[in-house]
N, C-alpha and C positions, 0 to 999 in steps of 0.2 A: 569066736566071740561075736555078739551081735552089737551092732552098733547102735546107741543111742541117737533118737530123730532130735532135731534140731530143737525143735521144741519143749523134748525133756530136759535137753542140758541147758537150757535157756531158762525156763520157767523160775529154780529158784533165786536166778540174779532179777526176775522181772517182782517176783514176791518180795524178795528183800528193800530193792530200792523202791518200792511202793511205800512198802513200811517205815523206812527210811524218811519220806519225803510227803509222805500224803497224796502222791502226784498218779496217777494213773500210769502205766507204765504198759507198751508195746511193742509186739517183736512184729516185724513189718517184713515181709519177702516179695520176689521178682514172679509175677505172673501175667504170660500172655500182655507181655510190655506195659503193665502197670502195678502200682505196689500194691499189696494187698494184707491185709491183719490177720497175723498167723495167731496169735495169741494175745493177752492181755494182763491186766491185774488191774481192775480198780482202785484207784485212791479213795482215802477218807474225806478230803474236804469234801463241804457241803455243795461248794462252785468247781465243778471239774468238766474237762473234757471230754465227753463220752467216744468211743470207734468202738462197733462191732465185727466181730469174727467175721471175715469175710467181707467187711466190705475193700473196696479198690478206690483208688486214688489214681492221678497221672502224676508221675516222678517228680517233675517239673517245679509242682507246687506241693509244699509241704517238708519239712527239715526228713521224715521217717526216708520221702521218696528220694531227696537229692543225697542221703548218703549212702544208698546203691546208686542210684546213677551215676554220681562222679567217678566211680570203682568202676564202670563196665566199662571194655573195649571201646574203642571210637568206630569201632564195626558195629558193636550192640546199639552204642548208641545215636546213629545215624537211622538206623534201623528201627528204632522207639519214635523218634522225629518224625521220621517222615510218615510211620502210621498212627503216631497221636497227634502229633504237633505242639504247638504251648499255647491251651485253651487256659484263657482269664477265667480265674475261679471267686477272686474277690477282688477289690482294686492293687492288692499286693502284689498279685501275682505275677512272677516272669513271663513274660510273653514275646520281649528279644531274643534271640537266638546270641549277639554277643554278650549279655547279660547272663543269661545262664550257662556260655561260657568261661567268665570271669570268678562267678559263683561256683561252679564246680573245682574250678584250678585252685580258691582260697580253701573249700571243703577237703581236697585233698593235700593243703600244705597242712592245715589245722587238726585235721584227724577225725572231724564231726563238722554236723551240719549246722540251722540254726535256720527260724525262719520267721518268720514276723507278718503273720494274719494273712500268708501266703492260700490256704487253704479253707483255715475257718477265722473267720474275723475276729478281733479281741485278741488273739488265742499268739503263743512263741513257744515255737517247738525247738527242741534239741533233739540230738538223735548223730547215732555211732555206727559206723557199718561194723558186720559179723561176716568171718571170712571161710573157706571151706579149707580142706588140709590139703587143694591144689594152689591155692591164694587168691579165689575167686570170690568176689561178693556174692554171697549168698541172703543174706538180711540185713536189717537194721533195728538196733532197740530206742528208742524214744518216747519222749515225752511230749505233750501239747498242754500247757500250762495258761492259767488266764493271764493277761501282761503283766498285772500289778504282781504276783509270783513269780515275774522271769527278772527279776534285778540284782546287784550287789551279789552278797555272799549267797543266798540262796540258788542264783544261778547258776553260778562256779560249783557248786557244792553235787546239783544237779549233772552239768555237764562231767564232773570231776567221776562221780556214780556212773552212768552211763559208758562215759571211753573205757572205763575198769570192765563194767560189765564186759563189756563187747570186747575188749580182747582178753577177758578169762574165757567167755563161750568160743570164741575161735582156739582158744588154747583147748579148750575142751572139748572141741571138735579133733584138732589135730592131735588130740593125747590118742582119743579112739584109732586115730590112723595107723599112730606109730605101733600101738599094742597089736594091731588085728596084720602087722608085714611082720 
């Protein structure tokens, strides 16, 4: 049995909660120690977030990147650190090292990230890490939402969308493992 890429088993929780929400929706992975957009689905609103295929990010700033980085190793990421460091991307951005240790430890009590004009100004990202069938972070699906959209119930609604997501696509990752032993 061959195994489905991450991407195909991703793709129609990225389509549904787009649909869902209006919201743009992104599956975000680990590359050469920074995030990078593996996939997407455009939202309907007229005011959206735009990321393209391929671009990269640093971990640091932006919800898609802190929910791989709080999941990797303290060997990974020590090792991300010292060859990106935490460059200021907007005035939001973590740039302390105890800070974006505080920030990680809450991402990994809460289950998802969350971020606030960290990356692109205006903009509050949510975002779920996706796990591989060893228990390794492997991606994150997220959103970057304009502020006046990240409030009340529509926030919750979103975030409540995306944790789903992202541990059916790890379920769906580890369903492939279990069939193909």
């Amino acid at each position: 049995m061959s195994r489905k890429p991450l991407r195909e088993v991703a793709y129609p929780f990225l389509e549904s909660i787009a649909r869902e929400t209006g919201e743009t929706i992104n599956l975000c992975g680990l590359r050469d120690h920074v995030g990078v957009c593996l996939e997407k689905v455009d939202g309907t609103h007229a005011l959206r977030v735009a990321h393209e295929l391929g671009d990269s990010y640093p971990l640091h700033a932006g919800a898609t990147g802190k929910a791989i980085f709080a999941f990797l190793g303290p060997e990974d990421q020590k090792a991300i650190l010292a060859d990106i460091g935490l460059p200021r991307i907007t005035g939001s951005t973590i740039t302390r090292i105890s800070d974006l240790h505080t920030e990680l430890k809450k991402i990994r009590a809460d289950g998802y990230a969350e971020s606030d004009g960290e990356s692109i100004e205006g903009t509050h990202g949510i975002a779920a890490p996706i796990f591989s069938p060893t228990g390794r972070v492997v991606a994150s699906i997220g959103a970057s939402v304009p502020m006046h959209r990240a409030v009340g119930e529509n926030l919750e609604q979103i975030i409540g969308f995306l944790v789903e997501a992202a541990k059916s696509i790890t379920e769906g990752l580890n369903a492939q493992e279990v069939r193909e032993t």
